[in-house]
N, C-alpha and C positions, 0 to 999 in steps of 0.2 A: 674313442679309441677303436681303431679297425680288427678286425678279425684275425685279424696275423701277428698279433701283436703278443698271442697268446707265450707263457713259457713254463718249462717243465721238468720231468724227470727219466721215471722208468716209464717204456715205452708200452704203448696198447691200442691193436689194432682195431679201426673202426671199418667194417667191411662194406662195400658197396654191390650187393647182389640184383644183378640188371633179371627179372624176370617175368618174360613174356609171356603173353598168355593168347590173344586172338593174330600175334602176327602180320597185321595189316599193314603197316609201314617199316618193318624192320632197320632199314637202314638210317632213318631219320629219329626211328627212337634209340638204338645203337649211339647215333651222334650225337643227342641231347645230353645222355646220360655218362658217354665218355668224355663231351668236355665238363659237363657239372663235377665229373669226379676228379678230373685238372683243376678246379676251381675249389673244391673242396682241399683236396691234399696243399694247395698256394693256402688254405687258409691257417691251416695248421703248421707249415713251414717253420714256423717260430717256437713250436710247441715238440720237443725233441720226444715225448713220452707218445704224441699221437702221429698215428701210421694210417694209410687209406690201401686198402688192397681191395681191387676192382673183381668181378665175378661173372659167372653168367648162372641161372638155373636153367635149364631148354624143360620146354613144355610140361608145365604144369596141366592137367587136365583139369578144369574147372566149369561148372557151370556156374551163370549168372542169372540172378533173382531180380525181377523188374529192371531187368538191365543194367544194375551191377553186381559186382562181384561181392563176394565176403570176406571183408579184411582178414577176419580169425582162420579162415584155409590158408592163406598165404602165411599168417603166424605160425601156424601147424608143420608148415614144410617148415620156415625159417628158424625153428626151436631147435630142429635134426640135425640140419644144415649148419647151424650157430657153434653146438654141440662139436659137430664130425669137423669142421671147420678151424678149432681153437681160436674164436673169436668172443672180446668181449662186449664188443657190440658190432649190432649187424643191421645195417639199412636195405629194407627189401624195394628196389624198384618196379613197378609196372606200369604198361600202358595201357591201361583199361580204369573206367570208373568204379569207385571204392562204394560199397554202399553203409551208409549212417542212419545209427538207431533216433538221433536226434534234429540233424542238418537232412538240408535239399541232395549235399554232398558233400564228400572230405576228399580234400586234399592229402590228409595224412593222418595215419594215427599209432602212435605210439604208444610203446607200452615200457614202463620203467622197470616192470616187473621181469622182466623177460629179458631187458635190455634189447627189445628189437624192435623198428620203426617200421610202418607199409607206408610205401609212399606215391602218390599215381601221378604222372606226365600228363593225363588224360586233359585236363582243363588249363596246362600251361600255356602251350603256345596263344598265342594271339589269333591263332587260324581255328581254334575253335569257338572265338566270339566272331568271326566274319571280316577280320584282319586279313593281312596278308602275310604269310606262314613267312616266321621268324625262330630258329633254332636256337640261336643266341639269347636271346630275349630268356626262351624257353629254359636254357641250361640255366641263366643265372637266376631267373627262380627255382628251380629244381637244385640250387645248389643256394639259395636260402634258405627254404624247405628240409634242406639235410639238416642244415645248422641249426633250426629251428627244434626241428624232432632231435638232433642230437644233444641240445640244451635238455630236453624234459625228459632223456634221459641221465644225466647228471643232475637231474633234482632242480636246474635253474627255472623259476619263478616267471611269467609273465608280466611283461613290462606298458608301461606306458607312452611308452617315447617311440613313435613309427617307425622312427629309422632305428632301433632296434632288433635283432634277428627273433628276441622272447618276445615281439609284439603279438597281440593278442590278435591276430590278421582277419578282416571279415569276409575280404574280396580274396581274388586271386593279384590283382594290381597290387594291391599291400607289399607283394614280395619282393616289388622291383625298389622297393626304400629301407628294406630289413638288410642291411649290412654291419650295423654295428654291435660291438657288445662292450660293457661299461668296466669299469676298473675291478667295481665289485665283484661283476659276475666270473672274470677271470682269474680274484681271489678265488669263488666260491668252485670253478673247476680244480684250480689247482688242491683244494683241500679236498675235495671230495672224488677226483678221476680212479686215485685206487681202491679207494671204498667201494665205489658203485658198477667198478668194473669188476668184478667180483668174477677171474677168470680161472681162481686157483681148482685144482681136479687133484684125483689120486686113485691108484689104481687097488693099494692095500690102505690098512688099517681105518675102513669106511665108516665101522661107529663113532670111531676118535673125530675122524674128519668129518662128518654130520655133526657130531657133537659140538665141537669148534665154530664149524660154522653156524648153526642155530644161534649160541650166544654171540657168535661174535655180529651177527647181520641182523642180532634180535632189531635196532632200530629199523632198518631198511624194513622190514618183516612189519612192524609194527607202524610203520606210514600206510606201504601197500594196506592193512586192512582199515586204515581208518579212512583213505580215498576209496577205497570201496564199497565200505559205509554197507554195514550187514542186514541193517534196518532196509536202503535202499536196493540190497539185493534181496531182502524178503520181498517186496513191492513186484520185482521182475517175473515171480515163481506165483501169479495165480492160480495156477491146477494145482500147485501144493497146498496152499490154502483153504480151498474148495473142497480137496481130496480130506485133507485135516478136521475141515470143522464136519463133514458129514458123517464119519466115523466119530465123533467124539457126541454129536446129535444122539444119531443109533444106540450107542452104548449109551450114554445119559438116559435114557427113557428104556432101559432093561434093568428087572427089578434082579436080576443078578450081578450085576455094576456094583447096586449100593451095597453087595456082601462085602467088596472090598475094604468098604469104609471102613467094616468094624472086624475083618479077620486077618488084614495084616497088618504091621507094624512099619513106624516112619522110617528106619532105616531099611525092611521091605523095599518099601515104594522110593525109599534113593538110589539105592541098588536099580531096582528096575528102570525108573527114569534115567541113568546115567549108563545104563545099556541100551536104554532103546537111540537115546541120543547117538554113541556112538554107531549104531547099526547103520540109524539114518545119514549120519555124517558120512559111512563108508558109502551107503545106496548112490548117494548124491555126487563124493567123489569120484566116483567111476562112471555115472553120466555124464559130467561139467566138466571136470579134468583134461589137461595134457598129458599125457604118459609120459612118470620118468624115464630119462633116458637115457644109454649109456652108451657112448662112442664105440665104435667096432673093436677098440682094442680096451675094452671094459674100463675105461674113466668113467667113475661117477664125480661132477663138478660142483663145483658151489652155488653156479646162478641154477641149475634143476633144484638144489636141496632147497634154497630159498624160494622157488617160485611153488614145489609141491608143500611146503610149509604153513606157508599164506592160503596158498588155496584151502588145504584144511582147517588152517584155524578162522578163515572165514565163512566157510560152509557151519564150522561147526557153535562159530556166535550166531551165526542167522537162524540157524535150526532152534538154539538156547531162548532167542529172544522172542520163538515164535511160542516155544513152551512156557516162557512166561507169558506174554500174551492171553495164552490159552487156559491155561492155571488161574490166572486174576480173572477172566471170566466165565469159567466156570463157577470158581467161588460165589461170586454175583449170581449165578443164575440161580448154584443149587438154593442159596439162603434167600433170595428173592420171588421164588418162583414157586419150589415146593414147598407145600404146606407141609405144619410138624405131624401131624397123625399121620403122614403119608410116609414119615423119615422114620416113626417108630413102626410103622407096619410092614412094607416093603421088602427091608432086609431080614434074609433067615436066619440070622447068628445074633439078633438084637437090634436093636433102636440106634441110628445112624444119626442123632439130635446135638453132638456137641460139636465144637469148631474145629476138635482136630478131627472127627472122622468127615468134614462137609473138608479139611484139608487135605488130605490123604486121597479122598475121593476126586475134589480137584485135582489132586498132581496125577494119577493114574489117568484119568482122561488126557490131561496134558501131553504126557508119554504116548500113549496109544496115539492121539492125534500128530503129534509128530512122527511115529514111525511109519503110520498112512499114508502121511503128507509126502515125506520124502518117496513113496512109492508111487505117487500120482507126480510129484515135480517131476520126475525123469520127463513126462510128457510136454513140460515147459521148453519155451527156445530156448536149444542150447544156445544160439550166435547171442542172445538176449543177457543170458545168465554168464556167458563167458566173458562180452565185453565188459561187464562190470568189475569181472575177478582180474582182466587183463589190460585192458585199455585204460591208457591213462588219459585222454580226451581226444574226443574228435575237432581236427584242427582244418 
């Protein structure tokens, strides 16, 4: 079944923002991307709920890192722009190459969180493998490429079937056989376009409408962090780690540490562990974060409340799992390491020799090392740390 095949309801605009950045051929990226956005809007013809409305940004100022650019600056405008726009999804075009924390280069990367796609013209045309410059060729992959990134942002699944638009593409050639999309997948827009478009704003009663929305997008909320995977965004934040275990070193080998063991109490040390957590979940937010935002005429929206939501409650499991982490081995050291005459002499308020004070003493290093940590992560890549919280793959 073809692409046009698709059918629908209440209507939702899919924006196509042409935005240039180095200016070298303007008029031929201009024409690439106005006819892919003909090619796009023919695809949805059938589909009365989806709309294409065409854009331009003029002059992003950007610098480029070994010669490409960084997707997440372009996200960064595109969040404002999405926003100020009433757009509930927004495809960012440019002519410049994108650069990938994993791949040679991307094509495209999208992010479901955000509902916004970066997408480059840079390696379309056939004229930049040594071809001879073919615009056509160029728009109809750049207008698979839409459909492509516009599948992963409605949740659709990558396929196996080439002539697929969700094909899993390796090359750039792949995109001249991604035309089709299957029965299923057009169930699966039709049930999911107003869920995941998630364009509803309000100007008054904002706790009710946060409120609303938290439960109602809790699923959405709860995929984003499980593709994020907090364990594999601890892995991105080395300095934090480094920063974490050498303060927790430090303090293990001061004989005032072990006073903690035996002078305060376990609900003490849950208290303090669940304030340092939070402290460092704020440190972290406000380094990694997008700033929410509110349109010029004070909407606050539902896809900001759900993207500042995830972003917290993913900072703040990675922060949790490094404290366990940290807690379990410290346990192991102090009961492995130091001898008992050293546990009864050391501290000043008494003998630090049973499991809950070697526990207690574990959980306070745990806390400290996390509120360290998060003060050395700020040092971490942000492009590193952000494409995990926002990127849903490089395509």
């Amino acid at each position: 079944m073809k692409v046009d095949q698709l059918v629908g309801g209440d209507r939702y605009a899919v924006g196509v923002m042409r935005m240039e950045v180095e200016g070298r051929d303007s008029s031929a990226f201009e024409n690439i991307v106005a006819k892919a956005v003909v090619a796009l809007d023919q695809a949805f013809c059938r589909e009365p709920r989806l709309t294409v409305r065409s854009m331009a940004f003029a002059g992003p100022h950007l610098t480029p890192g070994a010669g490409n650019y960084a997707p997440l600056d372009f996200l960064e405008i595109g969040l404002a722009e999405k926003i100020e726009r009433d757009l509930p999804f927004l495809l960012i075009v440019t002519e410049v190459d994108l650069s990938s924390s994993s791949l040679a280069y991307t094509l495209a990367l999208p992010s479901q969180l955000t509902n916004i796609a970066i997408l480059s013209t840079r390696r379309l045309s056939p004229e930049f493998w040594g071809d001879r410059p073919d615009h056509d060729v160029a728009a109809r992959r750049l207008t698979a490429l839409m459909l492509h990134s516009f599948g992963h942002l409605v949740d659709l699944s990558h396929e196996v079937d080439r002539d697929n638009v969700m094909y899993s593409l390796e090359g750039v050639e792949d995109l001249d056989r991604m035309i089709e999309l299957s029965d299923r997948q057009l169930d699966t827009i039709a049930r999911v376009l107003p869920i995941e478009a998630r364009e509803k704003s309000t100007r008054t009663h904002r706790v009710r409408f946060i409120a609303r929305t938290l439960l109602g997008d809790a699923p959405a909320i709860m995929r984003a962090i499980r593709r994020a995977n907090p364990l594999r965004l601890l892995s991105k934040m080395p300095t934090m780690l480094a920063t974490a275990l050498s303060v927790i070193v430090v303090l293990l080998f001061g004989a005032e540490t072990w006073d903690v063991a035996t002078a305060v109490s376990i609900p003490q040390i849950a208290l303090f562990s669940v304030m340092c957590l939070a402290a460092a979940a704020f440190v972290l937010y406000r380094a990694f974060a997008f700033d929410a935002l509110l349109s010029r005429d004070r909407r606050i929206t539902q896809s900001s409340i759900v993207t500042t939501a995830t972003t917290i409650l993913c900072l703040l499991l990675t922060l949790l799992a490094m404290f366990v982490f940290f807690g379990a081995l410290m346990y192991v050291v102090i009961i492995s390491v130091f001898p008992h005459p050293l546990m009864e002499s050391w501290p000043t308020n008494g003998a630090a020799t049973t499991t809950l004070d070697h526990l207690k003493l574990s959980l306070f290093l745990a806390a400290m090392g996390v509120l360290a940590g998060s003060l050395g992560g700020r040092s971490d890549s942000r492009d590193l740390v952000r494409g995990v919280l926002f990127i849903t793959e490089d395509t």
